[in-house]
N, C-alpha and C positions, 0 to 999 in steps of 0.2 A: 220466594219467587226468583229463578234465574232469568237474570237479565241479560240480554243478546246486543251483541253490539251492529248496530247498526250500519249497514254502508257508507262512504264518505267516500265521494266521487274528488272532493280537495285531496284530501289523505292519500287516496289511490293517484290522483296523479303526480304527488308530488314522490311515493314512492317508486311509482313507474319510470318515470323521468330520472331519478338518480340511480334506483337499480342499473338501467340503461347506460345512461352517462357511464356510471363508474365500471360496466363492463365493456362499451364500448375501448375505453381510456388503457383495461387493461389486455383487451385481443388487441392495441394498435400496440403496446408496449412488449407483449410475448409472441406477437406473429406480426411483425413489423412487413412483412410480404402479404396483404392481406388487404381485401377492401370490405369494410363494413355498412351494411344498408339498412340503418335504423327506420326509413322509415315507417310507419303506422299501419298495418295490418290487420285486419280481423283473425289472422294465424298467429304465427312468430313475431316474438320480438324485435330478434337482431335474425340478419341472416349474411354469412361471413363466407367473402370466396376468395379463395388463394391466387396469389398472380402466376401460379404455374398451372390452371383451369383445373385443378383437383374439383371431387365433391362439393359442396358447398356446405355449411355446417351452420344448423339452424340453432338458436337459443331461446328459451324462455327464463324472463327472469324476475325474483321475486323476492322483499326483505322479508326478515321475520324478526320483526324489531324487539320480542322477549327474549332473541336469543343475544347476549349483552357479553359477557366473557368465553370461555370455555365453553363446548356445547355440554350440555348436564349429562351427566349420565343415566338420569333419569327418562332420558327422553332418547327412548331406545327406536324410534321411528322419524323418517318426513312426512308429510300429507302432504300429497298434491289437491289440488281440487278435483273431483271427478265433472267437471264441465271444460275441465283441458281432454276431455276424449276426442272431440271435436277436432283441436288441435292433434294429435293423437291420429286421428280416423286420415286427415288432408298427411298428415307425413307418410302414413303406408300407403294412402293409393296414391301418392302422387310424386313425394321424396322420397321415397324410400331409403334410396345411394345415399343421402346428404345423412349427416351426422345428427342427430336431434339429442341436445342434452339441455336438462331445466337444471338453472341453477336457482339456489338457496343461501341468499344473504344473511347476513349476521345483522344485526344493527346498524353499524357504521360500515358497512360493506368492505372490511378488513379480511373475512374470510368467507369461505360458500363453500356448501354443499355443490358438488356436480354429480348428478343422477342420469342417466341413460335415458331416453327414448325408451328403449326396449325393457328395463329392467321396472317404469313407470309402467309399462302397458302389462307385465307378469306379474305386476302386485298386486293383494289382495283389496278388493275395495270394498267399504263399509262406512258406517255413519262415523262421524270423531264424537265423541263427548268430551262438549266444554263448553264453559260459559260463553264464549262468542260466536259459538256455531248455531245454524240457525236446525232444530229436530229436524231428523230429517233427512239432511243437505250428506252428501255424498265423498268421501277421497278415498283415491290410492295412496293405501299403507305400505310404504318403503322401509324397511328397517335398514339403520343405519350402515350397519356391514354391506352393504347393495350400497351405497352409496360411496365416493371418496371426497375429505373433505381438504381444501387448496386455502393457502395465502394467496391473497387479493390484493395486496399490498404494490405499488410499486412508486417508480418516482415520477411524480406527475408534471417536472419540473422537465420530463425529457420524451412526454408522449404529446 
């Protein structure tokens, strides 16, 4: 019998909340011109505008706590969830202009994936198989090549 792992609404916000935090920490340290608007939305997570009125640039963001050193080689894809279409559907009819990239934490949020908006909504969606997926349940399949992967790292003694 495969066992599924269960929702955990503690787990989910204590992830949320640091994914957040620590991207927050590193757009005010790489775009120091910049004002960040973490608050809570049913869309985006962060949503980030330049103090010279450019686009605004929308983030989603998300740990993926198996992933612990080097990303494996073996793991020639990201999954998004396919119930970020949603998310997805509100940035083409309504953001279009603004930048929309879902990042992909590491563990210790030392490194991420950054994936496109655009290159999320061209990928191919289908079920994942694995033991914590529930049959069924739906994502956009990224291969990794569609994605670039960034140091996270910075000094946090000076954001």
């Amino acid at each position: 019998m495969i066992m599924k792992k269960p929702f955990n609404k503690t787990t989910y916000d204590i992830a949320d909340t640091t994914a957040k935090k620590h991207m927050i920490g590193w757009l005010e340290h790489t775009q120091p011109h910049c004002t960040v608007n973490s608050q809570e939305t049913t869309y985006f997570d962060l949503t980030v505008k330049t103090d010279d009125g450019g686009d605004a640039q929308l983030y989603e963001v998300e740990i993926k706590y198996a992933w612990k050193d080097e990303w494996p080689e073996t793991w020639d894809e990201l999954r998004i969830p396919y119930r970020k279409k949603r998310l997805l559907d509100r940035w083409k009819d309504k953001h279009r202009k603004c930048l929309l990239t879902f990042i992909v934490f590491n563990h210790d949020c030392s490194k991420a994936w950054h994936i496109d908006g655009d290159t999320v909504l061209e990928s191919e969606v289908k079920e994942a198989s694995n033991r914590y997926v529930k049959k069924g349940e739906l994502f956009f399949h990224i291969p990794v090549k569609q994605a670039y992967q960034v140091d996270m790292t910075y000094d946090k003694g000076n954001s």
